[in-house]
N, C-alpha and C positions, 0 to 999 in steps of 0.2 A: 504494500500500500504506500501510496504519494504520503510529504509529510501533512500538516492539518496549517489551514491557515486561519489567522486572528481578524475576526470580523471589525469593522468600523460602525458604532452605533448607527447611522442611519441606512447602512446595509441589511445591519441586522434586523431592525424596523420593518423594512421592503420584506425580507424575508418572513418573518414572521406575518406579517398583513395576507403575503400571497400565501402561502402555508393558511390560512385561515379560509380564504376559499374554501376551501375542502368541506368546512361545517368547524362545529363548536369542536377544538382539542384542549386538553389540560395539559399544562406546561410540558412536562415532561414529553409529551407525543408528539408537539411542537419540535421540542428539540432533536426528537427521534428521525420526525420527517425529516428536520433538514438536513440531518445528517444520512438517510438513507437516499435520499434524492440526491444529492452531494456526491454517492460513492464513497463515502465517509472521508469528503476532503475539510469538510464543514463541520463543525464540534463546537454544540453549544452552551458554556457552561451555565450552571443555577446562577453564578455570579454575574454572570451578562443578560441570561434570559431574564428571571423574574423582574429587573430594573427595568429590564424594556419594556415590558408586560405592564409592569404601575404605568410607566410613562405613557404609551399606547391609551391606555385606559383612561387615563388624566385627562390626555387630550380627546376624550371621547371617541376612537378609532376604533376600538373593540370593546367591548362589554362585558362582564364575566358573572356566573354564577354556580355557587354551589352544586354538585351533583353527587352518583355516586360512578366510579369508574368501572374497567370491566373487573376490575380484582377487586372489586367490590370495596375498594375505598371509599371517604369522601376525598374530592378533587374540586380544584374549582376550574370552571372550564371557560375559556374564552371564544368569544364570536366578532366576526365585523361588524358593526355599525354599517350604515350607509353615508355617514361622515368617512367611515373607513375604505368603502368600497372607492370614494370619490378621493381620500388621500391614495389608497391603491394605484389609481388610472394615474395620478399625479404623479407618482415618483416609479411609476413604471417608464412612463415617458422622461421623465428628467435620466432614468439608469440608461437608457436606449442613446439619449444625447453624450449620455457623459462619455459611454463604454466603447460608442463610434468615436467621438474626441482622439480619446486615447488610444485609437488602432490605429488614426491616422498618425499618431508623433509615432508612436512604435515603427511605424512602417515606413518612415522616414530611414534615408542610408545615410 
């Protein structure tokens, strides 16, 4: 396996917003997706997620409530808003400018 790279908060933000599509996950599934989808180049720790998660939430993007998991925990599970689906569309387009930006200096000889 590749080694693991260190996310930048509003990366991680994008990521977890799209990761939410999917329907309501609890933190932990969150960081599972991203790292399965990843190819496990992506590794999300409780130290990064949770903060982002309050913050998310703060800025009303996602929403969360208690439930029970499939191991029969309680979890508390997050969803998008429609503030969220609409920050989504937003920094999916800003990631698409930024990531073409930067192929073009790459690609410079």
């Amino acid at each position: 396996m590749g080694s693991q790279i260190d996310l930048l908060q509003g990366t991680l933000d994008l990521l977890i917003l799209k990761t939410l599509v999917l329907g309501p996950m609890h933190g932990w599934g969150i960081a599972q997706r991203i790292q399965q989808v990843s190819k496990e180049v992506l590794q999300v720790g409780q130290g990064s997620l949770y903060p982002a998660l309050a913050r998310l939430e703060q800025k009303g993007w996602i929403g969360a409530e208690w439930s029970t998991s499939d191991n029969n925990r309680r979890a508390k599970f997050y969803s998008l808003t429609r503030n969220g689906v609409k920050q989504l569309e937003k920094e999916m387009g800003e990631w698409e400018r930024l990531s073409a930006a930067i192929a073009l200096v790459l690609q410079q000889s």
